[in-house]
Structure formats: structure tokens, C-alpha cells
C-alpha positions in Angstrom: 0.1 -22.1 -7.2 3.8 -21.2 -7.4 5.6 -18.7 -6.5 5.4 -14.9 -7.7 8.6 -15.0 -9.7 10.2 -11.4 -11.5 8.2 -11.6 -15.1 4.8 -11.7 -12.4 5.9 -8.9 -10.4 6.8 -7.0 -14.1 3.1 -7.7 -15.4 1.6 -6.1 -12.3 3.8 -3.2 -11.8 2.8 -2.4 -16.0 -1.0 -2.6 -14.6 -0.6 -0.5 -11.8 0.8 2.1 -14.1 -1.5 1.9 -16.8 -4.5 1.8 -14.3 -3.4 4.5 -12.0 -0.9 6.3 -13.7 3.1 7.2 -12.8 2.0 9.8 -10.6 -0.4 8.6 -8.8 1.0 5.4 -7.8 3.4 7.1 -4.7 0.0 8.1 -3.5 -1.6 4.9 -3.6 1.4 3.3 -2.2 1.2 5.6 0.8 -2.3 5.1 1.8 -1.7 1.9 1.2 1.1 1.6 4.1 -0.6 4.0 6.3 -3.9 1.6 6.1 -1.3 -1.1 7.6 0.3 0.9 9.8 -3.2 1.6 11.9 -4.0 -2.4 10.8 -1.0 -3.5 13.2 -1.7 -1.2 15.8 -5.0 -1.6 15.9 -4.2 -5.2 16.3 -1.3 -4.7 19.3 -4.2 -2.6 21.0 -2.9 0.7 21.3 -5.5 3.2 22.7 -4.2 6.1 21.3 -4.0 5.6 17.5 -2.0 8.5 16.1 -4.0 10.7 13.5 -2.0 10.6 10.0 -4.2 12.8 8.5 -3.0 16.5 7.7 -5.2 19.3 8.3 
């Protein structure tokens, strides 16, 4: 397989819209880093895992 080149990363941005929708795409994004953020520190061991969630 090649690389991803610009026309690639085009297609599956217009999926992601049409799928999800403009306005809820900053929303998936976000859980989606958050879910990598407690990945990595998970994976350094830290004890105390911050809670992201709001009340």
C-alpha cells in the first residue's frame, strides 16, 4: 500500500461529513483525542488518571 496522499485525505474528510455531519464532527474529534490522551497515560502508568468528564 502507498501512502495516504491529499485526494485520500479529501475522500475521507467528505465521509466523515456526510456520515456524521459538520456539527458533529468537533465532537467526535474530541472524544476521539481524549480516548488517546487516557490511552498514553494509561500506558506511562499514571495512578491518578485525571477525570475529563464534566458533571
Amino acid at each position: 500500500m502507498g501512502d495516504i496522499g491529499m485526494p485520500e485525505l479529501l475522500v475521507i474528510l467528505g465521509l466523515a461529513v456526510i456520515l456524521f455531519g459538520g456539527k458533529k464532527i468537533p465532537e467526535v474529534a474530541k472524544g476521539l483525542g481524549e480516548g488517546i490522551r487516557n490511552f498514553k497515560s494509561a500506558l506511562k502508568g499514571d495512578g491518578a488518571a485525571k477525570d475529563t468528564e464534566k458533571a
